[in-house]
C-alpha positions, 0 to 999 in steps of 0.5 A, a space after each residue: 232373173 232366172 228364177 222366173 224361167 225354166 229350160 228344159 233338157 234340149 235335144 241334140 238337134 245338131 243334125 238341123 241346118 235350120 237358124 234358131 233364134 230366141 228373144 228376151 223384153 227385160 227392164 235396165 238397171 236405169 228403167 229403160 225397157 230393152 229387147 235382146 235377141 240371139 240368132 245361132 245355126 242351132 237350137 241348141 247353141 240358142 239355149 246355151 247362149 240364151 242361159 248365159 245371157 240370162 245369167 248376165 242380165 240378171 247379174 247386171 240387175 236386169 228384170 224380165 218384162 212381165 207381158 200380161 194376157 187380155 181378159 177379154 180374148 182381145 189381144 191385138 191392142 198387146 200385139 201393136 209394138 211401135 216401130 220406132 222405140 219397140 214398145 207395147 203400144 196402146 189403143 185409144 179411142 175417142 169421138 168415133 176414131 181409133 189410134 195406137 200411142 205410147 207415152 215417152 219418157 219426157 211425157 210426149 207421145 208417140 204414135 209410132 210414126 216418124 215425123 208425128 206432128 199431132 
């Protein structure tokens, strides 16, 4: 999993009283698409805390979610996350309406609400 990211050298930025955090998407071992997020009171604590749990992920058999761009400049449809899983959703539209929906592992779908009765 390391091999797809590159950390530089990072500055001393001790002096900063300022929170850091850093996020990574990853896919489980099991399939499942999972969210990791660090919080340090540095940049620097972040980054060594993010290359170890880089490191862990990628001994466990995790692999990064690799997140596509738009090729018409569109990126809003990327940008909608459902709430409720914390998954890309995509937009659908049919008959003049417009909604936002995933598929979930069961087959149901999801419109990000939750109590969706459609």
């Amino acid at each position: 999993m390391t091999e797809n990211i590159i950390l530089s050298p990072v500055p001393d930025l001790s002096d900063l009283a300022s929170s850091a955090v850093w996020s990574v998407r990853y896919r489980d071992p099991s399939g499942f698409d999972c969210q990791l997020s660090l919080e340090s009171a540095s940049g620097v604590e972040v980054l060594q805390r993010a290359q170890a749990a880089l490191a862990k992920l990628s001994e466990s058999g995790c692999t990064p979610i690799q997140i596509s761009s738009a090729t018409n400049g569109n990126t809003k449809a990327e940008s909608v996350m459902c709430p409720i899983h914390n998954v890309p959703m995509r937009q659908y539209q049919k008959n003049g309406r417009s909604w936002y929906a995933h598929r979930l592992e069961d087959g149901n779908w999801c419109r990000g609400k939750a109590h969706d009765n459609r």
